[in-house]
N, C-alpha and C positions, 0 to 999 in steps of 0.2 A: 129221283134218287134222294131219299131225305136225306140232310148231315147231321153225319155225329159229332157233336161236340167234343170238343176241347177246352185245355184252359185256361189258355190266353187268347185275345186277339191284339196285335198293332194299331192304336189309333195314336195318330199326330204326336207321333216319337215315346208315348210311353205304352207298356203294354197292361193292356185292362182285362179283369174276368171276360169270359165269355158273356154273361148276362148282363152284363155292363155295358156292352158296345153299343149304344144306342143314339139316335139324335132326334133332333127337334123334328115334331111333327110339319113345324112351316119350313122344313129344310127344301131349299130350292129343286132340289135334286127330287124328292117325292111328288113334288105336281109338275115338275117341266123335264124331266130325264135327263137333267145335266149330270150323268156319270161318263167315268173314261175309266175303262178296267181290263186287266189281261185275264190271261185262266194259263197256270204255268204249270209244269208239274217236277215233283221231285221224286227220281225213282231210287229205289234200292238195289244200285245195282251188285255185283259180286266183285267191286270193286269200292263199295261204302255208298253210301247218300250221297245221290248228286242233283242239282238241277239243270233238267234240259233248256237249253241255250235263252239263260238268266238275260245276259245282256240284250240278245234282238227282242228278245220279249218287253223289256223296260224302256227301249230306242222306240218301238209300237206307242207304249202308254204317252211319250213325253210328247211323238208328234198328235199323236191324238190328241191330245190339252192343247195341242199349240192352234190344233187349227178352229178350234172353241173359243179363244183369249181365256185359258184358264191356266196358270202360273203355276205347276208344282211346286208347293213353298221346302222342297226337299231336293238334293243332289242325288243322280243315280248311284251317286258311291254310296250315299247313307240309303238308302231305299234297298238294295242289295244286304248291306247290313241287316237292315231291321226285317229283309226276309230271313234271313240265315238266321237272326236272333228269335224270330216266331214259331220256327219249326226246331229246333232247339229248345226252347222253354217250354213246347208242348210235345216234347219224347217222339218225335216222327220220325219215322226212316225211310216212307215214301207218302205221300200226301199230296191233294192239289192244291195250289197257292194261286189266292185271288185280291191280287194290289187292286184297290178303286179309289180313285180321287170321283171327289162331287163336290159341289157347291152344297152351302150350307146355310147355317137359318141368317136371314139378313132381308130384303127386300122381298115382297112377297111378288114379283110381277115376273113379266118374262124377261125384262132386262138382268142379264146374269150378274152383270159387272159390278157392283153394290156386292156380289154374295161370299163369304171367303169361300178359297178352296183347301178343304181337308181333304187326309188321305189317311186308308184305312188298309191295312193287310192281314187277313183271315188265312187259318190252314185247315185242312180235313184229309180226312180218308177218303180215297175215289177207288173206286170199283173202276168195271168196264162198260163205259158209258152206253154205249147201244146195243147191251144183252152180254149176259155170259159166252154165248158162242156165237157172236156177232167176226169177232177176227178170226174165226177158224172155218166158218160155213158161209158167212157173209151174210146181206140182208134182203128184207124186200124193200122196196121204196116207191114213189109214186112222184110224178111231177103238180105240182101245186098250181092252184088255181091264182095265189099270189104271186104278184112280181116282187124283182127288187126293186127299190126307188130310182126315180131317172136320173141322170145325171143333171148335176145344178138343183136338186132339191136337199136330199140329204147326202153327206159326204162319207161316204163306205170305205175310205178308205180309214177312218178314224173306229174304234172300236168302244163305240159310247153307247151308253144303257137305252138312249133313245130308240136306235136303232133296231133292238132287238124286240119290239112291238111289232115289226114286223117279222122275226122270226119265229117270236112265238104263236103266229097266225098260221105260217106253213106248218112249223111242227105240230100243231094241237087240230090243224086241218088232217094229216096225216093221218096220225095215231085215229081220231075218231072212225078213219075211212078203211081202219085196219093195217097199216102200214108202221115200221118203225120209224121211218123219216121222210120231207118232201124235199123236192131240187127244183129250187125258185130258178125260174127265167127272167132275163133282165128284158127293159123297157123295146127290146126290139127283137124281141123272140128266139133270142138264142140264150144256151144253157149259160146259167148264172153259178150256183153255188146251193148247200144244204141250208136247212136253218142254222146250224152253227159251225160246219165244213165244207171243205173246199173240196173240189171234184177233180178225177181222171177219169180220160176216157182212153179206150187203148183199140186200136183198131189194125188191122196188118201190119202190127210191131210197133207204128209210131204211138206212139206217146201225147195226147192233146188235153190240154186245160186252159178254159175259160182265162182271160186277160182284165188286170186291172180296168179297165174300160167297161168290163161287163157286170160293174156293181158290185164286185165280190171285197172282202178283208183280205189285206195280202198278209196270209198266211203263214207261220212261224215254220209248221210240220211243213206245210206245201215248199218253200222254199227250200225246206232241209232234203225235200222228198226228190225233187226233182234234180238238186246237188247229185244224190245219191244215183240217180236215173242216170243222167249224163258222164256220169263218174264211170257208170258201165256198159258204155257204149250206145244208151237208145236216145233217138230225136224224141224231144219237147218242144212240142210246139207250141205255144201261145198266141191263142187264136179265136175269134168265135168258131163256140161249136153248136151245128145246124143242132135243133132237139131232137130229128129224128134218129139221130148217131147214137141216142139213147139206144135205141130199141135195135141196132142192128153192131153195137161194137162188141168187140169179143171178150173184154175185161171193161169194169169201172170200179173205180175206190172214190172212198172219201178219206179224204187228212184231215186234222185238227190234233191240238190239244190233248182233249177230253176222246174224240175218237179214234187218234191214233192213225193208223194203217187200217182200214176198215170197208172190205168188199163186197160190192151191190151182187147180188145175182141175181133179181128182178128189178124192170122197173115198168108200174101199170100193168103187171102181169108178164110182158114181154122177158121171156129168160135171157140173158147174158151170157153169152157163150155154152159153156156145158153145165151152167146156171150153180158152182164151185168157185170159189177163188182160183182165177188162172196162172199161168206161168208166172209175170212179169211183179203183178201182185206181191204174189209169193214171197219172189225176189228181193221185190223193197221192203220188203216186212221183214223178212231174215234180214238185211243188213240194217233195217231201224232197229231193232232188239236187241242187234246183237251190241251195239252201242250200247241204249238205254237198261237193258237189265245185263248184259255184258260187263259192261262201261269197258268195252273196246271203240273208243274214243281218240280217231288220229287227228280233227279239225277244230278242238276249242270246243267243243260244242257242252260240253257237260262243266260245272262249276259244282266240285264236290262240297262237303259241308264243311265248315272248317278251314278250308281253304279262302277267306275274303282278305 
């Protein structure tokens, strides 16, 4: 989905033209992936511009740097600001907002620590990431020939640009195979997560997704999603899940960001249920919306604009 500009971005507390935003080609972060970045969104709700839950998404970025040795040289009070101050200066009343720190030009090698760390925050307009009627018909999908990384190699639960060299190997395997998105398995052959969402599987009412353990990003939407699950009564369990629960559960979605609430109704050909977004689906999606473009809003979750 290309972006549209805008005409400002946030780099290192002052805001610059869009064409401006640029950095040195030996910046550390281009040859060795030291980035740490969220993907946040601000919706328009019928209750004014807000952003969905600013702060768990900023608590993500900082332990992510921590667990790199990269120092945010900025407080999340000022960082919060200078989002609200970038979607403001560029007239948005719904957009998605993408904070990155990286390491920058200073030592050319793989040792980070020599490199400063800057941090950048960019806004745009977002569509609906996986098709115009991907939330209302659901999608097809496929299990990837990739894994996620094992544990003790790379650290998934931080959300650094490194990382996603491996997701853009499932998704660009996908798509070429015909599919809108793949579901990586992790190192011991149980279901992992999408290339850029997190997974449910729903099978005789219970409620099951993949466990920090299984290589996946703990999830901003996931956490909010499953609040909402247990808030109405159904078990979540956390747990691995065998992969062939792929091909016989009666609902699956993906969470994220960018995907929102967003139901599989294939995967490998295999239908999912009455191959429709099912009941339970449904469910969480009505009370996610009704929040986010509602902004009926009873737990903290939305940070209006204006409001810092």
């Amino acid at each position: 989905m290309p972006v549209k500009a805008v005409d400002k971005i946030w780099m290192n507390g002052s805001l610059v033209n869009w064409n401006d935003a640029k950095i040195h080609i030996l910046s550390h972060v281009i040859h060795y992936g030291s980035s740490w970045f969220e993907g946040i969104r601000c919706y328009k709700t019928k209750k004014g511009s807000a952003i969905f839950r600013l702060e768990k998404h900023l608590e993500r970025l900082y332990d992510s740097c921590k667990i790199y040795h990269a120092e945010i040289p900025f407080t999340k009070q000022q960082l919060e600001h200078a989002i609200m101050e970038t979607i403001v200066a560029n007239k948005l009343e719904a957009c998605y907002i993408r904070p990155i720190v990286y390491r920058g030009y200073g030592d050319v090698g793989v040792n980070p620590l020599n490199n400063p760390v800057e941090v950048t925050i960019a806004v745009w307009e977002w569509g609906t990431y996986l098709g115009g009627e991907a939330l209302n018909n659901g999608i097809d999908v496929c299990v990837s020939s990739w894994a996620r990384p094992a544990p003790n190699t790379m650290p998934t639960i931080a959300k650094a640009g490194g990382n996603y060299l491996n997701a853009s190997l499932i998704k660009s395997e996908a798509v070429k195979r015909g599919y809108v998105e793949g579901i990586a398995l992790d190192v011991q052959g149980f279901v992992s997560e999408g290339s850029g969402e997190n997974i449910f599987i729903i099978k005789n009412g219970d409620v099951l997704t993949p466990p920090l353990t299984a290589s996946i990003l703990p999830g901003v939407t996931r956490s909010s999603v499953m609040t909402l699950l247990r808030n109405s009564g159904y078990r979540v369990i956390e747990a691995p899940v065998a992969r062939e629960l792929l091909h016989i559960a009666d609902e699956i979605f993906f969470t994220g960001t960018a995907a929102e609430i967003t139901p599989i109704r294939a995967v490998d050909g295999f239908q999912v249920g009455e191959g429709k977004p099912g009941p339970i689906t449904k469910e969480v999606q009505r009370q996610f919306f009704d929040v986010v473009h509602n902004g009926n809003d009873t737990r903290g979750w939305l940070k209006f604009i204006g409001n810092d």
